[in-house]
C-alpha positions as CSV (number, residue, x, y, z in Angstrom):
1,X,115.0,102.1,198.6
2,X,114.8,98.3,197.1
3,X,114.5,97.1,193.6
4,X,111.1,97.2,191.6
5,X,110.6,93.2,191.8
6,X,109.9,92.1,188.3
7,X,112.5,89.5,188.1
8,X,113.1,85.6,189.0
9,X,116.5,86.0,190.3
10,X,119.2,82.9,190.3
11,X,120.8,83.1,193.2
12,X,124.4,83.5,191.5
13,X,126.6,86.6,191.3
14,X,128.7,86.9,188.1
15,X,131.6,89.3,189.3
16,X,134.0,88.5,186.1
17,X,133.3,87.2,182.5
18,X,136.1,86.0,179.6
19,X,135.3,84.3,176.7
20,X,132.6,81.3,177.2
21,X,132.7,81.6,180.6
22,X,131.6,83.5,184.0
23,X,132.4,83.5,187.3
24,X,130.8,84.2,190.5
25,X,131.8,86.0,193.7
26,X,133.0,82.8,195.4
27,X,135.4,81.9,191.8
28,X,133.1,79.4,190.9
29,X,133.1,78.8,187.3
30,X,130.4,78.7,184.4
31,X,129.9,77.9,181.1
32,X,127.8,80.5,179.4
33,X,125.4,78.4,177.2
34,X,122.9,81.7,176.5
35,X,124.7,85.0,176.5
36,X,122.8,86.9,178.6
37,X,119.7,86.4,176.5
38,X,121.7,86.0,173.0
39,X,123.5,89.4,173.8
40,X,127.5,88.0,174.0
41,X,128.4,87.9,169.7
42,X,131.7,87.8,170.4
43,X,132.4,86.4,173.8
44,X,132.7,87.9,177.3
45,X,135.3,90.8,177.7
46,X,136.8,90.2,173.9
47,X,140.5,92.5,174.1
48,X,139.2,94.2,171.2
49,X,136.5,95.3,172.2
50,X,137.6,95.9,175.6
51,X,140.2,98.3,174.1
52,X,137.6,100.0,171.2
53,X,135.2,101.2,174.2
54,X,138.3,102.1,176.3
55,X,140.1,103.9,173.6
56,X,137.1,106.0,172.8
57,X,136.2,106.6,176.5
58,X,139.7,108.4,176.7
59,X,138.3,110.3,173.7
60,X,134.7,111.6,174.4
61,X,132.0,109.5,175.5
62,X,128.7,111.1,174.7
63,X,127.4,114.0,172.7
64,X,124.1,114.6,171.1
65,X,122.8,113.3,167.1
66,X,123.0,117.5,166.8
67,X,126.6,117.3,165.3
68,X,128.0,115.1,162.5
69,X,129.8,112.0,164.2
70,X,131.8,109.9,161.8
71,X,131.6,106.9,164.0
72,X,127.8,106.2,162.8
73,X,129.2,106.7,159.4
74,X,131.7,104.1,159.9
75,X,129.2,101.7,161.2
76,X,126.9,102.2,158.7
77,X,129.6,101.6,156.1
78,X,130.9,98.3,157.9
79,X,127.3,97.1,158.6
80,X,126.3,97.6,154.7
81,X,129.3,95.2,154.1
82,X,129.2,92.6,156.7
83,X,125.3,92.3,155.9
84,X,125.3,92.8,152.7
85,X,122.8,95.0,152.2
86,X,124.7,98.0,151.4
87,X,121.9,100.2,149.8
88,X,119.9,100.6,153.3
89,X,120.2,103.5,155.4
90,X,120.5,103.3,159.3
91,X,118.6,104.8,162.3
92,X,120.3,104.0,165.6
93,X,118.5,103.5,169.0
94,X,119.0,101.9,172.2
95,X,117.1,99.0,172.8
96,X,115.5,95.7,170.7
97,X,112.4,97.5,171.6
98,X,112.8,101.1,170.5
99,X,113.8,99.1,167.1
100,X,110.7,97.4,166.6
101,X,108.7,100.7,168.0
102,X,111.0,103.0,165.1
103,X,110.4,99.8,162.9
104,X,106.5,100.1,163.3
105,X,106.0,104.1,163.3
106,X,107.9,104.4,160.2
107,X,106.3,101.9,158.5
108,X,102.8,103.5,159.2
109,X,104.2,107.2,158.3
110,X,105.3,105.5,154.8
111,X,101.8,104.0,154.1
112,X,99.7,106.5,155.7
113,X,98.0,103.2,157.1
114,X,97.5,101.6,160.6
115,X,96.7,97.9,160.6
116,X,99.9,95.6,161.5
117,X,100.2,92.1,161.0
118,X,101.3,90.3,163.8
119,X,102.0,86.7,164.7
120,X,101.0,84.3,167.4
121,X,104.2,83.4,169.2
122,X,105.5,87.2,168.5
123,X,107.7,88.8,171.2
124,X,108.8,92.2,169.7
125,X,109.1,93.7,173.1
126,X,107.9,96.0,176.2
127,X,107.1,99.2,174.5
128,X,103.9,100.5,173.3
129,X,103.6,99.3,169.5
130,X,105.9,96.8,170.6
131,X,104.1,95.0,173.2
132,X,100.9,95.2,171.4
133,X,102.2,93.5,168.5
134,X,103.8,90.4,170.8
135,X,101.5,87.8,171.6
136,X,101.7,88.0,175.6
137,X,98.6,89.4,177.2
138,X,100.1,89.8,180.7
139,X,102.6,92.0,179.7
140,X,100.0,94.2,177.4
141,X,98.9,96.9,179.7
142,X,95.2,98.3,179.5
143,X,96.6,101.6,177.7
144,X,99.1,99.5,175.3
145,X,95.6,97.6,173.9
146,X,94.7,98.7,170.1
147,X,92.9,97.4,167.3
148,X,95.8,98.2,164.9
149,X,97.2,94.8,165.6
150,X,96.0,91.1,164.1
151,X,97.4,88.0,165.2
152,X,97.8,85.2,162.4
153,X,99.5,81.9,162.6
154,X,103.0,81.4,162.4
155,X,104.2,79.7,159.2
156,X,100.4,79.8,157.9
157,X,100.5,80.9,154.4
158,X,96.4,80.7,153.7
159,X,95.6,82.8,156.6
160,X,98.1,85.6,155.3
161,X,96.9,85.2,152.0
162,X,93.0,85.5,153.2
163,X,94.0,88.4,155.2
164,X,95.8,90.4,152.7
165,X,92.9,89.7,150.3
166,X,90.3,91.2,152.3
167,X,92.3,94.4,154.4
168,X,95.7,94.5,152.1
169,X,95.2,98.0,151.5
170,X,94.5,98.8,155.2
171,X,98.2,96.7,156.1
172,X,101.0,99.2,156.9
173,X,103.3,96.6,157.5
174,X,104.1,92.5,158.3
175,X,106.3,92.7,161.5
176,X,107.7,88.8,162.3
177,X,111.2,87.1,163.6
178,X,112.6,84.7,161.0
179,X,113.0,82.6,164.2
180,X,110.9,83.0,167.1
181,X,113.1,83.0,170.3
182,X,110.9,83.5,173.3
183,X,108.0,81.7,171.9
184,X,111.1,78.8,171.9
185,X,113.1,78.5,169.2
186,X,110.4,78.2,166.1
187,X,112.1,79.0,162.2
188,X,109.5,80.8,159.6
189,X,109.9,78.6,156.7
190,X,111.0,80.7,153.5
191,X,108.1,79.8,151.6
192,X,106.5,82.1,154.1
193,X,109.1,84.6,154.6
194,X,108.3,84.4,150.7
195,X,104.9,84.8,150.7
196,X,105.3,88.1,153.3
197,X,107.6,89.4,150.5
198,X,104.7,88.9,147.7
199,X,101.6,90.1,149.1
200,X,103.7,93.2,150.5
201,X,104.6,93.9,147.1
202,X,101.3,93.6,145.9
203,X,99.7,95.7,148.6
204,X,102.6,98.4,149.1
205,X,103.1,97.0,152.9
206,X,106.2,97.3,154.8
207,X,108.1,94.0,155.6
208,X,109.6,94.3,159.0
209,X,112.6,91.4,159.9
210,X,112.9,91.5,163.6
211,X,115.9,90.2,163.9
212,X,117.0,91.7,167.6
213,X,117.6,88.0,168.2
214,X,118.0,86.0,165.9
215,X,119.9,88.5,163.4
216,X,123.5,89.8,163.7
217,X,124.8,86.2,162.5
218,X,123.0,84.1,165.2
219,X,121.6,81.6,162.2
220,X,125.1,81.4,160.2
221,X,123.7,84.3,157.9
222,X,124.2,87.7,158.7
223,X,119.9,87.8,159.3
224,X,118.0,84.9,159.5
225,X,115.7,85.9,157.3
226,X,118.4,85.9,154.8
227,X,117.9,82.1,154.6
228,X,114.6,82.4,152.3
229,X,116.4,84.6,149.2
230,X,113.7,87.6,149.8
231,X,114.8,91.1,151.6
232,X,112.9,92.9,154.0
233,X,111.8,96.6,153.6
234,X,113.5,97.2,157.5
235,X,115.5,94.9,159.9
236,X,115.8,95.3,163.3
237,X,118.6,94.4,165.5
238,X,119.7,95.0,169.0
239,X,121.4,92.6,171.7
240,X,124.2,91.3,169.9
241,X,125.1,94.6,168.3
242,X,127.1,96.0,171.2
243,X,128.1,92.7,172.9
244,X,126.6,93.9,176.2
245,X,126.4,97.6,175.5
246,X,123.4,99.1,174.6
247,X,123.3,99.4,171.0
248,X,120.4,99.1,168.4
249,X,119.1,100.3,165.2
250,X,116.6,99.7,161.8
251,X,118.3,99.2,158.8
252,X,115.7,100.5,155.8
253,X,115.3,99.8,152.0
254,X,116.2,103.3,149.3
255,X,112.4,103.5,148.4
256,X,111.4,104.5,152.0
257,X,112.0,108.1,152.8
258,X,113.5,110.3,155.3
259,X,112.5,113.8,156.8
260,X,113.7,115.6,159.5
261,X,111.8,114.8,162.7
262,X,110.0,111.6,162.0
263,X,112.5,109.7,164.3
264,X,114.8,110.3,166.9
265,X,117.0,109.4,169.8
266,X,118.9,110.9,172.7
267,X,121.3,108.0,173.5
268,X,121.5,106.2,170.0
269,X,124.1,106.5,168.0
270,X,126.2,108.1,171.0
271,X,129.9,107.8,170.6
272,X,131.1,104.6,173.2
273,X,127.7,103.0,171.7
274,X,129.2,103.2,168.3
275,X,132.5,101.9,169.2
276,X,131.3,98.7,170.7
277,X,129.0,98.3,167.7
278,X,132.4,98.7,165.4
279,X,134.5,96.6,167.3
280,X,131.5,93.5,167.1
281,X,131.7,93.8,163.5
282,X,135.7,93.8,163.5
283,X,135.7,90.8,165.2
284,X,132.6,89.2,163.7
285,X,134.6,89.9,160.1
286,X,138.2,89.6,161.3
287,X,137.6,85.7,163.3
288,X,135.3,84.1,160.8
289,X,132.2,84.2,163.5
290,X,129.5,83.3,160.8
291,X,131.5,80.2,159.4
292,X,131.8,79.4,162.8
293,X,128.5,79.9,164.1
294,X,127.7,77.4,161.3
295,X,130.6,74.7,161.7
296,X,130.0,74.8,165.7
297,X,125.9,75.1,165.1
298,X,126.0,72.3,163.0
299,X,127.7,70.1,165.2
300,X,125.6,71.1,168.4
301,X,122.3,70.1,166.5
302,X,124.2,66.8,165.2
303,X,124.8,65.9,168.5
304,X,121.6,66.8,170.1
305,X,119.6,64.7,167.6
306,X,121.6,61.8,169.0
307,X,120.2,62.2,172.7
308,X,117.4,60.2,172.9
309,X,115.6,61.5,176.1
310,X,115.6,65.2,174.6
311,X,112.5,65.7,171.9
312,X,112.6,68.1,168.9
313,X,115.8,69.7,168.7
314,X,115.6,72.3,166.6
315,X,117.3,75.7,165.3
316,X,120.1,77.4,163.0
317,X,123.5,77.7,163.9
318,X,124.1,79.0,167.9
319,X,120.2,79.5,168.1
320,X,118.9,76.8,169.1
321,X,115.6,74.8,171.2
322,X,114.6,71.4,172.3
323,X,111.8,70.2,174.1
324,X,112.5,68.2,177.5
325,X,111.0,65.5,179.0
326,X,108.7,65.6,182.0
327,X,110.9,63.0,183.7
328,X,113.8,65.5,183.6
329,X,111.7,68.6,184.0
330,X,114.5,70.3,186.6
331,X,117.2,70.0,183.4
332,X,117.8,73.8,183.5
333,X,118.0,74.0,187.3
334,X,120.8,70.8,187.3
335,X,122.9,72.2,184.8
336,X,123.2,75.6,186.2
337,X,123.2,74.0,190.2
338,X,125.3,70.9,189.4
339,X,127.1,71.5,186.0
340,X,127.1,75.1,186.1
341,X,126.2,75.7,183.1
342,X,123.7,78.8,182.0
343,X,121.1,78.0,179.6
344,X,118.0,79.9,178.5
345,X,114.3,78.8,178.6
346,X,111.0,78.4,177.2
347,X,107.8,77.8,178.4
348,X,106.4,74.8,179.2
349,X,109.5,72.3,178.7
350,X,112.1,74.1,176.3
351,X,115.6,74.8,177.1
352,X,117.1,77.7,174.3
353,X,120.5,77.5,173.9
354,X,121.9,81.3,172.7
355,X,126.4,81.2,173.5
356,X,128.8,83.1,171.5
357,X,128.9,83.2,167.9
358,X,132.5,82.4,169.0
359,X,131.4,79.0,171.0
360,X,134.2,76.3,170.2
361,X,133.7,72.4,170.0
362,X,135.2,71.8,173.2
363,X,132.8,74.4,174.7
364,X,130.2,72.5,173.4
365,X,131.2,69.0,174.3
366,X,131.2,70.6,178.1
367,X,127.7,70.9,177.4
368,X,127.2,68.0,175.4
369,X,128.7,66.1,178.6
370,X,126.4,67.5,181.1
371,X,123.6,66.4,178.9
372,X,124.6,62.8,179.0
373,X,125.3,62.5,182.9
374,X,121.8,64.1,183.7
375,X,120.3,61.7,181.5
376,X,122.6,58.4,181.8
């Protein structure tokens, strides 16, 4: 049997990870500039999370959401704090998709309504709801295609507002990143994050944050949506959450309401799951990560600005985009072949840049100094 081929593979194997950096099979070492699609929070093969997963490994692994399990008490608890949004209640789940999916079926069961509002640039993910509601026709199969979803324009307040005014009371929910990653690295302004919160108000709509990428303190706050002073109604996160192990949930406002049966999960919420979810969160509070994610952010972004050849750098914090020039349209290739140095991509011309929340300076400056040789 071979591999279903659905990939562009690099032709690199990563056999051992620590911190910033990977290594191959041959000991060849890399700078890890995108975190296996912003999933590393807290750097490769942290010791305490190393020792969380192995200490509750020794324990039990795995048993089903059937019998009370403190550990998704204790994560709730610690993920209240750390986000500060302590009144939500969490449903966990595997995957960024299965979020968004949970995310979109509860909002519909809460309105009794169908119609979502999508945005052009979306990627919420590969799943049925999900993939109809991301703004990729080749990856929307014939069977995923409804008329419950309308696209709008990123950032475009009027069209929201025109919307609203003639379907508002059809709208179960507004589902959009407060920064678009795949669509390369594009921020919703909070006058629109704003305006979501207003007319959802008005029209008793759900406000879905997808934050699977650029939440869990990728921006400098906890969620990026956090930036524009309004709460969502749910937020859902994934990929950093568990640091490499699967690990996802929804987060969801006191006024939506719970029965028995309307979700559920084998896998979420299982024990190891739980543990690497905990020890993120440890570290995240215990090393500073946000104020670093800032300090470190800030200084990428300052230093990017001052590259001439590179066009539109853009971002918050350790998520970050710029647009390269045709003349250097092989940058990603170099840097990974000559610098080795992973970095992340958008189509036609972006490179997205997605390290550690724990990403020093001097990690940086290796970057930084790649940058300048490809371009000097």
């Amino acid at each position: 049997m071979k591999l279903f081929d659905v990939y562009p593979l690099q032709d690199v194997t990563i056999s051992k990870a620590k911190g910033a950096y990977v290594w191959d099979d041959k000991g060849n070492q890399y700078l890890d500039m995108y975190g296996g699609h912003a999933v590393i929070s807290v750097g490769h093969t942290h010791p305490h999370y190393v020792a969380r997963i192995t200490e509750q490994l020794n324990q039990i692994g795995f048993y089903s959401n059937s019998v009370k399990m403190p550990l998704q008490e204790q994560l709730a608890e610690k993920l209240g704090k750390i986000s500060d949004k302590k009144d939500y209640r969490l449903f966990l789940c595997n995957s960024g998709a299965e979020a968004n999916e949970n995310a979109l079926k509860l909002a519909s069961f809460h309105t009794g309504r169908k119609k979502v509002i999508a945005f052009k640039g979306a990627f919420h993910g590969r799943t049925s709801l999900a993939v109809a509601a991301t703004d990729n026709p080749s990856i929307v199969a014939p069977v995923n295609e409804t008329g419950n979803i309308v696209f709008l324009s990123f950032n475009d307040e009027a069209a929201l507002e025109a919307y609203f005014a003639g379907h508002g009371n059809e709208v179960a929910a507004v589902i959009t990143e407060g920064i678009q990653g795949v669509a390369g690295i594009h921020e919703a302004s909070a006058s629109f994050l704003q305006k979501i919160r207003g007319l959802c108000d008005q029209y008793g709509s759900v406000f879905i944050a997808d934050s699977v990428q650029c939440g869990y303190g990728r921006s400098g706050q906890f969620f990026s949506h956090d930036h524009s002073g309004v709460n969502a109604d749910i937020y859902t996160m994934a990929k950093g959450m568990g640091n490499g192990f699967p690990a996802a949930g929804i987060i969801i406002a006191p006024h939506i309401q719970a029965k028995y049966g309307m979700l559920g999960t084998t896998f979420g919420g299982n024990h190891l799951a739980c543990a690497a979810a905990l020890a993120v969160l440890e570290i995240i509070e215990q090393e500073r990560l946000l104020e670093n994610v800032k300090e470190t952010g800030n200084y990428l972004l300052e230093q990017l600005k001052k590259i001439p050849q590179i066009e539109n750098v853009r971002g918050r914090g350790l998520m970050i985009g710029f647009d390269v020039p045709g003349t250097h349209k092989d940058l990603k290739k170099n840097l990974l072949v000559k610098h080795r140095i992973f970095t992340g991509e958008a189509k036609p011309n972006v490179i997205r840049l997605l390290p550690s929340l724990a990403l020093k300076k001097e990690e940086a400056n290796v970057f930084l100094d790649a940058l300048h040789k490809e371009f000097s």
